[in-house]
C-alpha positions as CSV (number, residue, x, y, z in Angstrom):
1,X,12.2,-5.8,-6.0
2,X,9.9,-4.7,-8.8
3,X,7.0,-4.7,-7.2
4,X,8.7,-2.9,-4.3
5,X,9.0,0.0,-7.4
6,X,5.8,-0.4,-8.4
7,X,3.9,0.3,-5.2
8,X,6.4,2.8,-3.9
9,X,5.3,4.9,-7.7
10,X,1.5,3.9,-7.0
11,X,1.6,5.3,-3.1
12,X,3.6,8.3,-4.3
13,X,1.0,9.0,-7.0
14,X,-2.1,8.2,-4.7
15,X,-0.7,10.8,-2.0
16,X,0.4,13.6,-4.5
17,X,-3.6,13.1,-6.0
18,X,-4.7,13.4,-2.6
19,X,-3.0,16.3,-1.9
20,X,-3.4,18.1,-4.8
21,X,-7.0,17.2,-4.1
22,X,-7.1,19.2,-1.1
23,X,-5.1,22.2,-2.3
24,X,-7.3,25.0,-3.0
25,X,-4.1,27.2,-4.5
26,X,-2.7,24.9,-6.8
27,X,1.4,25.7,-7.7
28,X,2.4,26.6,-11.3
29,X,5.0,23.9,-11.3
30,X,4.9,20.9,-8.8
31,X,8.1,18.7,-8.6
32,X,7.9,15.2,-6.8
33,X,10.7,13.1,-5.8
34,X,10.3,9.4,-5.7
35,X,11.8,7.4,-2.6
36,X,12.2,3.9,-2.1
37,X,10.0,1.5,0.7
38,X,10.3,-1.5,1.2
39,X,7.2,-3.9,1.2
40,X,5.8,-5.0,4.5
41,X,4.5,-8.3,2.4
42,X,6.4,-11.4,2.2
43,X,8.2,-12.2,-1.4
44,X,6.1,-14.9,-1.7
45,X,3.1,-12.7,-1.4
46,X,0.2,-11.6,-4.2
47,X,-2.7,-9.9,-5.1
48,X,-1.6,-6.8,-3.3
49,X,-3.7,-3.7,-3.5
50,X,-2.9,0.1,-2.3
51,X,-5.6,2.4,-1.7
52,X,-6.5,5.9,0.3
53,X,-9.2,5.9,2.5
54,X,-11.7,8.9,2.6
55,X,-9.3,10.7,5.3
56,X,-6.1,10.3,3.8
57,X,-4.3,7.2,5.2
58,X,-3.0,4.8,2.6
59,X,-3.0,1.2,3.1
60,X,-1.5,-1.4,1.4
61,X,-3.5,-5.2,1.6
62,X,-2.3,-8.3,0.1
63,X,-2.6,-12.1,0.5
64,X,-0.6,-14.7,1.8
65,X,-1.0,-18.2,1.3
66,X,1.0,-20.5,4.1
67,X,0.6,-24.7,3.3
68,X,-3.1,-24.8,3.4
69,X,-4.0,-21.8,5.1
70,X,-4.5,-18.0,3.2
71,X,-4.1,-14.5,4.9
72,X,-5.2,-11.1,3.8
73,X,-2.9,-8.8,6.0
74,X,-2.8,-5.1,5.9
75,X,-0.6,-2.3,6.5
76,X,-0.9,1.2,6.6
77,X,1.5,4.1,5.6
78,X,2.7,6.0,8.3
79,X,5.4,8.8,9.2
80,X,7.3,7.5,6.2
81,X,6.7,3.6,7.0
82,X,4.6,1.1,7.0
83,X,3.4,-0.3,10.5
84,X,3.5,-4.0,11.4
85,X,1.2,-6.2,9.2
86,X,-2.3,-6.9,10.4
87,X,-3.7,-10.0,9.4
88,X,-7.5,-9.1,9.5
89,X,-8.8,-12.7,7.6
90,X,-7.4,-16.0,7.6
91,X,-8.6,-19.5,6.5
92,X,-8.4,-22.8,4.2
93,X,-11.0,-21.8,2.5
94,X,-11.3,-18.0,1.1
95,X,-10.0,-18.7,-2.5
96,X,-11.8,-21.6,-4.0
């Protein structure tokens, strides 16, 4: 659960940079809200990163580590969810 808080602050902070970024009239006052998403990683997870790409998507990437086998998966923030993980490396031997 905490580090369901913990991203969910980190991707609300990234995205309110970004836009704020990209505002050429910036507001007096800016008020954000702070709602709760659930991790697409499994509890047993680690390592996870979040980051925004050069045209605004933010992806989450983490690693999971299954008997003798590791994963890095991804996932990627969109319309207020994050899609199915993508498992874009996998093998016994990428953390030695």
């Amino acid at each position: 659960m905490k580090n369901n808080i913990i991203i969910t602050i980190i991707i609300i902070a990234t995205a309110s940079i970004a836009l704020l970024c990209s505002c050429n009239n910036l507001p007096e006052t800016l008020t954000l809200s702070v709602t709760p998403f659930s991790s697409p990683a499994d509890s047993s997870s680690g390592e996870s990163n979040v980051i925004t790409t050069p045209d605004g998507q933010v992806v989450l990437s983490w690693i999971e580590k299954h008997d003798d086998t590791t994963e890095l998966k991804l996932s990627f923030f969109q319309n207020r969810e994050w899609t199915a993980p993508v498992t874009v490396a996998s093998g016994s031997d990428m953390l030695a």
